[in-house]
C-alpha positions in Angstrom: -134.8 -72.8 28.5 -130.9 -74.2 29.1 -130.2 -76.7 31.8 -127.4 -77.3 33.6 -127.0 -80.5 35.7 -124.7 -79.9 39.0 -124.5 -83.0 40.2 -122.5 -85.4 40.6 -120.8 -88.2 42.2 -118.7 -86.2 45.0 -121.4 -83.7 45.9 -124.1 -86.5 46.0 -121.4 -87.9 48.8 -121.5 -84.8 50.5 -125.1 -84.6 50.9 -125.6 -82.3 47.2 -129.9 -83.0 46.6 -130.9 -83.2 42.9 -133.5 -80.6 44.0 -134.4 -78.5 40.6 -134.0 -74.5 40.7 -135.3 -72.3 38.0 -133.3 -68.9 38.3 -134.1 -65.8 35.9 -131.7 -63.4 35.6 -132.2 -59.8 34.8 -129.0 -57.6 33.8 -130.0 -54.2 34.6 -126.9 -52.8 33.3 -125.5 -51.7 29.9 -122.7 -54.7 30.0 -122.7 -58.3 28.9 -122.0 -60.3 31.5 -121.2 -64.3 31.5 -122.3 -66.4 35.2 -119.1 -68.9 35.3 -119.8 -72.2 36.3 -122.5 -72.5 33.6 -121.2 -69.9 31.3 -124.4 -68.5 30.6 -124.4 -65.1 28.9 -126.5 -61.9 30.5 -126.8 -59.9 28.0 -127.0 -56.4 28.9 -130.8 -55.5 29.2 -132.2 -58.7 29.3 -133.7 -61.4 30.7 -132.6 -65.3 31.1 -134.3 -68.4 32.4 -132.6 -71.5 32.9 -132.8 -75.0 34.8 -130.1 -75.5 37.2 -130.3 -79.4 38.9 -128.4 -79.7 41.9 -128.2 -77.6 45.7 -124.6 -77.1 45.5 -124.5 -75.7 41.7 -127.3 -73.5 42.7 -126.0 -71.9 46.0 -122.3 -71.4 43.2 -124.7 -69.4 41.0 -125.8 -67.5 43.9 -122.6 -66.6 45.2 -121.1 -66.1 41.4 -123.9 -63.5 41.3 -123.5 -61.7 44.6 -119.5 -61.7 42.9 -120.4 -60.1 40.1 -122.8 -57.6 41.4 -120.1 -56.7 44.3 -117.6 -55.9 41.8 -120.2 -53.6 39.5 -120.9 -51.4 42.4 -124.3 -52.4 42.4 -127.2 -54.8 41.5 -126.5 -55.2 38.3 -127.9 -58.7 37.8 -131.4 -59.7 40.3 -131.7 -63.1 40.7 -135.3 -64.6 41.3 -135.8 -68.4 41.6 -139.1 -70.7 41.0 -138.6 -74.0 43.2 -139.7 -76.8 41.8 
């Protein structure tokens, strides 16, 4: 399972917690798609787990997701998440 640290300096000065997410996507559609700020690839079909460190990367993800499933017309990719 990837992981992608979020944090850094800035956002740990503007209050960014190193708290640990563990989001799976599932692409319920027939097209590849790619979540941009970690690059991960969705393939089309499947299912992905990864490790995503940091509040403000996560709530990106979120929003990149709500972005991409705006733009299909539906809800193409679900998002679940396992706190740690």
């Amino acid at each position: 399972m990837p992981t992608f640290d979020g944090t850094n300096p800035i956002t740990d000065i503007l209050g960014d917690e190193p708290t640990e997410h563990e989001p799976t996507f599932e692409n319920q559609s027939v097209q590849n798609f790619i979540e941009p700020l970690t690059n991960t690839a969705i393939p089309a079909g499947q299912t992905v787990e990864m490790t995503v460190i940091g509040d403000a990367a996560f709530d990106t993800i979120e929003s990149n997701i709500a972005q991409i499933n705006a733009l299909a017309g539906f809800e193409a990719i679900t998002l679940t998440v396992e706190e740690k």
